[in-house]
C-alpha positions as CSV (number, residue, x, y, z in Angstrom):
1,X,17.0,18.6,7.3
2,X,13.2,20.0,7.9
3,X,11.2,17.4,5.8
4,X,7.5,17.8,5.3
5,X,5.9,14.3,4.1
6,X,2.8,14.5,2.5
7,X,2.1,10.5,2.6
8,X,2.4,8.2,5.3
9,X,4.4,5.7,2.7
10,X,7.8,8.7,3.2
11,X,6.5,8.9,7.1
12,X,7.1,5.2,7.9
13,X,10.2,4.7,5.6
14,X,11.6,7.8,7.8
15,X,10.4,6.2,11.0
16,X,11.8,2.7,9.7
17,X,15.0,4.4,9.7
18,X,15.2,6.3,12.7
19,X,14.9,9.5,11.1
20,X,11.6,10.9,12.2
21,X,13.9,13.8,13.8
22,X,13.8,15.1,10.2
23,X,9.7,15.7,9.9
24,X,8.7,18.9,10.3
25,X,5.5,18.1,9.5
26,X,3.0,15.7,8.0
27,X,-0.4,14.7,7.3
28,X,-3.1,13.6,9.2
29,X,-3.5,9.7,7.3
30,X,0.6,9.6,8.3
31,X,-0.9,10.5,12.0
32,X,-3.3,7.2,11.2
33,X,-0.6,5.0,9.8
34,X,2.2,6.1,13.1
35,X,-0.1,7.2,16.2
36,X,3.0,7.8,18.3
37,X,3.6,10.9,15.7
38,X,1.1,12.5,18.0
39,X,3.4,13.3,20.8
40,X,5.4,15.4,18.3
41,X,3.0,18.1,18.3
42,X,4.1,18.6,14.5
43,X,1.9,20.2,12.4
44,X,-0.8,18.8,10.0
45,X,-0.7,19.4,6.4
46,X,-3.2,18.3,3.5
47,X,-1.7,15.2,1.6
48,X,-0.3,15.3,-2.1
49,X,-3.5,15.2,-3.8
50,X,-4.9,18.4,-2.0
51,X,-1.8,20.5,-0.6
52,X,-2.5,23.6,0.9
53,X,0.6,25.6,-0.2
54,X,0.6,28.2,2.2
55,X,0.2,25.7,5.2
56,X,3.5,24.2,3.5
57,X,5.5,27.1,3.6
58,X,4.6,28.1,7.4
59,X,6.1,25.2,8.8
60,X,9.9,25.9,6.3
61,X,10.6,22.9,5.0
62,X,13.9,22.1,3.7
63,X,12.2,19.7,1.3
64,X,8.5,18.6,0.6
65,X,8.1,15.3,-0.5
66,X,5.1,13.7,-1.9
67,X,4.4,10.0,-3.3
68,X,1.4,8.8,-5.1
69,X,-1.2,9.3,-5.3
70,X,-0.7,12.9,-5.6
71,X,-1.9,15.6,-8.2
72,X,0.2,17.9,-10.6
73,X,-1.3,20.8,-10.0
74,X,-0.5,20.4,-6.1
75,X,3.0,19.7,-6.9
76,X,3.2,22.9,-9.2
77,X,1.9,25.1,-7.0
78,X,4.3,23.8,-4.1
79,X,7.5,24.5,-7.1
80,X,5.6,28.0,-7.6
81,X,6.2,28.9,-3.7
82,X,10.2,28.4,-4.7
83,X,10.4,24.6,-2.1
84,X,12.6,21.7,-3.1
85,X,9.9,19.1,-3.7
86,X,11.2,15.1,-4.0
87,X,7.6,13.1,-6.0
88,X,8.1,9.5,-5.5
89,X,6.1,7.5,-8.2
90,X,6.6,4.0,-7.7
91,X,5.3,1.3,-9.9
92,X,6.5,-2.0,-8.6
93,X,8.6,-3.5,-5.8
94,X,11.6,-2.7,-7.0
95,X,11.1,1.1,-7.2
96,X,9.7,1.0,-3.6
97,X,13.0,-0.6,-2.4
98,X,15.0,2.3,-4.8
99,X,13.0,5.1,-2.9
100,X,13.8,3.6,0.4
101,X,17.6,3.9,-0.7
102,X,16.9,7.5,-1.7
103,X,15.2,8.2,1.4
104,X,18.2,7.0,3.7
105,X,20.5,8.7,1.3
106,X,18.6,12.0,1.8
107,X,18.6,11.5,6.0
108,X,22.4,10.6,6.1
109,X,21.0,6.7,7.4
110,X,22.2,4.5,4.2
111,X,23.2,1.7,6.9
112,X,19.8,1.7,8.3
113,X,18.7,1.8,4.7
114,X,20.1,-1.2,3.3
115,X,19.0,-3.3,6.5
116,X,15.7,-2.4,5.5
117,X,15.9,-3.3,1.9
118,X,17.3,-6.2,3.2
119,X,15.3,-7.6,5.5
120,X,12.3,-6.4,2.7
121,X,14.0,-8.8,0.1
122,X,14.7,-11.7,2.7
123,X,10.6,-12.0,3.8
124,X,9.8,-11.6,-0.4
125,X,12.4,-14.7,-1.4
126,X,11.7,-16.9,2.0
127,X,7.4,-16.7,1.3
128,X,8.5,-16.9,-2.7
129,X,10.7,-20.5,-1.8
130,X,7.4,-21.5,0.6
131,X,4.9,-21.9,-2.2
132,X,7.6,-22.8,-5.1
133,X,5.7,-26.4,-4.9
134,X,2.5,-25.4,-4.6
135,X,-0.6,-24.9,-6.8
136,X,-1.4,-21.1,-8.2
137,X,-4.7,-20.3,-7.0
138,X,-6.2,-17.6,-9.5
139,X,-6.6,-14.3,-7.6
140,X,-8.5,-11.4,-8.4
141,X,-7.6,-7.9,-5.8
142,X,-9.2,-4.6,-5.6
143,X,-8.3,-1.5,-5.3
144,X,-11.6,0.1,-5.7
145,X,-15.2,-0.7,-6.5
146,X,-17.2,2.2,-8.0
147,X,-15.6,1.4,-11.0
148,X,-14.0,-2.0,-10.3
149,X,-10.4,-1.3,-11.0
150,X,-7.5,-3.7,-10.6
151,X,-4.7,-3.5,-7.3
152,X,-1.6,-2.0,-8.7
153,X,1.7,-3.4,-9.8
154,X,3.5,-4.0,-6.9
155,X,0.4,-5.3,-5.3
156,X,0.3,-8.6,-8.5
157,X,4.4,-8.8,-7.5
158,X,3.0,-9.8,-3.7
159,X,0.6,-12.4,-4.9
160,X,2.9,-13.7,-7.3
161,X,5.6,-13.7,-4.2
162,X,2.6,-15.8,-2.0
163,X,2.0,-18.1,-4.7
164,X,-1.3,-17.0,-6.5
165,X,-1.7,-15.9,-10.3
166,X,-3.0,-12.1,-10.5
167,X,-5.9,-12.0,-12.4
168,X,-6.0,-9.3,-15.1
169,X,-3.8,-5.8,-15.3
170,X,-2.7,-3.8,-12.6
171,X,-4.2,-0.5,-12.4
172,X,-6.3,-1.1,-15.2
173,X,-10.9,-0.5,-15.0
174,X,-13.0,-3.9,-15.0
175,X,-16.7,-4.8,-14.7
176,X,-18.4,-7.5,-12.4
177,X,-19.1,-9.6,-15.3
178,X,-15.8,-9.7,-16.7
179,X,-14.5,-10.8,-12.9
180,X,-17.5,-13.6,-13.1
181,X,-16.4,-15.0,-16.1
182,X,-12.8,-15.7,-14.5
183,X,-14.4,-17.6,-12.0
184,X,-11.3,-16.3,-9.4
185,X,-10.4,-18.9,-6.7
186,X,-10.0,-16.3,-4.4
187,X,-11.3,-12.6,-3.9
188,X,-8.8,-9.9,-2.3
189,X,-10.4,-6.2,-1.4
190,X,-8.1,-3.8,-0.4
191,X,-10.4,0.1,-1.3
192,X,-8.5,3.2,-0.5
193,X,-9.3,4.9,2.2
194,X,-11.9,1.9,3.8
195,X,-9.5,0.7,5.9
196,X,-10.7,-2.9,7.0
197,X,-14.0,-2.2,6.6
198,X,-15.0,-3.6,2.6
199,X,-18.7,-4.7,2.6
200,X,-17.7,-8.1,1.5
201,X,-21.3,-9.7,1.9
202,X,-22.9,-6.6,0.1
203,X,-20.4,-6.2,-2.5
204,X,-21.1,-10.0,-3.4
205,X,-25.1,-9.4,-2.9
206,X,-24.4,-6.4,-5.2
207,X,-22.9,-7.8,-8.6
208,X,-24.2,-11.3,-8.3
209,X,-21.0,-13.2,-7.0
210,X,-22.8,-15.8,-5.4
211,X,-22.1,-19.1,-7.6
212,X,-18.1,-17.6,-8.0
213,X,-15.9,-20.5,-6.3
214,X,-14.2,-18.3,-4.1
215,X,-17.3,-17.5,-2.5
216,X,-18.9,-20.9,-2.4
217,X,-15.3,-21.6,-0.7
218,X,-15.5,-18.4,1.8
219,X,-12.1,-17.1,0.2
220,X,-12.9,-13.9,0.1
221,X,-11.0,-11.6,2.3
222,X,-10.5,-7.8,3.0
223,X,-7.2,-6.5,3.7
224,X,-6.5,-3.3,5.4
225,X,-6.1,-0.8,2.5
226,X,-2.8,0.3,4.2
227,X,-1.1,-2.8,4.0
228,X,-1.5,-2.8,-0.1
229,X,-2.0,0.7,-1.0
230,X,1.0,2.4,1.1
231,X,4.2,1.5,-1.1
232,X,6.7,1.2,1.8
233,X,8.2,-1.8,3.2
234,X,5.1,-2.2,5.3
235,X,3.6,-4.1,2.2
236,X,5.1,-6.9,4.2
237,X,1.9,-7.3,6.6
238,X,0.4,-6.9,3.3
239,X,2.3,-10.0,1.8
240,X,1.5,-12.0,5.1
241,X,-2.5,-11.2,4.2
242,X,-1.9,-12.4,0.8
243,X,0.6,-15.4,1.6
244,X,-2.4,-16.7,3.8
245,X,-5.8,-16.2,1.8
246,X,-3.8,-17.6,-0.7
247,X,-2.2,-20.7,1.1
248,X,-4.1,-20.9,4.6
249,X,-2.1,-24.0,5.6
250,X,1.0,-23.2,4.6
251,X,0.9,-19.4,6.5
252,X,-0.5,-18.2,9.6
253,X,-3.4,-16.2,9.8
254,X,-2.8,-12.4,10.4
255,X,-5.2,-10.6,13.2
256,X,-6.3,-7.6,10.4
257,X,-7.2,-10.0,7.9
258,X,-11.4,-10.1,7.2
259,X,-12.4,-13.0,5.6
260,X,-16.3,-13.4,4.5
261,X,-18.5,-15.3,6.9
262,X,-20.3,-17.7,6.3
C-alpha cells in the first residue's frame, strides 16, 4: 500500500504502528510532528485544507487520506483525479480510538492496533481513577482567540478524564466577557498552529483577565497545540498537560507545559 497522509494525526498513528513503510508521502506539519520522517526523502504534499491535486497524483498513491481539519472542495477535487481517498472526521475519543482500528486494519497491523487502543484506554481510566476523589476545578480551553472559540470534543473528554469540569461547548464561538463572567479556576490555551508559543500575559492584558481567579492563582497554562489539536493517541501528552494544570499535586509536571509567570 502507497499511502499519502495529508495530516500528521494518520502519520503518527502509522508510525505508532510500525507502518511508516506504507507513506508515500506526506506533509510538511507531519515532517514537524515526526522529524525522523526526514531521512525518508518522501515527498511533501499541501495538507487537507489546501491539497494540491496534481502534487498528489505524482507521487501514485494507493490511497490519500485526510483527517480534519480539511476542506470539501480539496477532497473533491482529489475524487475528481479518480484516487481512493479515506476522510477521518473524528469528534470525540471514541472515534479517534475507531480510526486507529481502521488504520491498522487498512496496514495489515490490527495486533499493533489494539495494543495501541489499549494502552490509550489504560492511561484515560488510571488518570480518570486518580482524581475520582478530588474536587472539579472549572476549566475553560482554547482553541483559538481571534474569535475566542471553545477546544473541541475530545479535548472536554481529557479534562473530564484529569478531573476538571469543561466550561461551555466544544467547538462552539465565545467572547471575553462571557469567559469573565465564569470566573474559570483555570485557563488552558492550546491555538492551532502556535505551537507553545500563546501570548498568555498579552492575551490576559488584552481582554481584561486580570481579577479572573485563575490568574490571581497563575493557573493559566499553554499547551502545545499538537498535543490537543492532533486527534491521535498522542492526545496522551495532552492528557498529562491537562491532568497537571488541573491537579498539580496529584501529577507531575510535563517539560512543554507554559504556565503564566508571575
Amino acid at each position: 500500500m502507497r499511502i499519502a497522509s495529508l495530516q500528521p494525526s494518520i502519520t503518527l498513528t502509522l508510525a505508532a504502528l510500525g507502518r511508516l513503510d506504507c507513506l508515500c508521502a506526506h506533509t510538511r506539519y507531519c515532517l514537524e510532528a515526526l522529524p525522523e520522517l526526514a531521512a525518508r526523502g518522501l515527498p511533501v504534499l499541501q495538507d487537507s485544507w489546501t491539497a494540491d491535486t496534481a502534487q498528489i497524483v505524482a507521487t501514485a498513491p494507493t490511497l490519500v487520506i485526510a483527517s480534519v481539519p480539511y476542506r470539501m472542495e480539496s477532497l473533491a477535487a482529489i475524487l475528481k483525479a479518480s484516487l481512493p481517498v479515506l476522510a477521518f472526521a473524528p469528534h470525540n475519543l471514541a472515534n479517534i480510538v475507531s480510526d486507529i482500528r481502521l488504520l491498522a486494519s487498512l496496514t495489515d497491523s490490527v495486533s499493533q492496533g489494539e495494543s495501541l487502543v489499549e494502552h490509550f484506554n489504560n492511561v484515560l481510566d488510571t488518570t480518570r481513577a486518580k482524581t475520582s476523589d478530588l474536587p472539579r476545578p472549572r476549566v475553560y480551553c482554547e482553541e483559538w482567540g481571534n474569535p475566542l472559540i471553545h477546544s473541541q470534543t475530545w479535548v472536554a473528554e481529557l479534562v473530564e478524564a484529569s478531573g476538571g469540569d469543561f466550561i461551555g461547548t466544544p467547538g462552539a464561538h465565545t467572547t471575553a466577557e462571557a469567559i469573565a463572567t465564569a470566573d474559570p479556576d483555570v485557563l488552558v490555551f492550546a491555538w492551532c498552529g502556535a505551537g507553545d508559543r500563546v501570548p498568555l500575559r498579552r492575551v490576559i492584558e488584552k481582554r481584561g483577565w486580570h481579577d479572573l481567579r485563575a490568574v490571581r492563582e497563575r493557573r493559566v497554562f499553554c499547551v502545545p497545540d499538537e498535543f490537543l489539536n492532533t486527534p491521535a493517541h498522542t492526545l496522551l501528552d495532552g492528557l498529562s498537560c491537562l491532568a497537571h494544570a488541573i491537579h498539580p499535586t496529584r501529577f507531575e509536571r510535563p517539560a512543554r507545559l507554559v504556565q503564566l509567570e508571575a
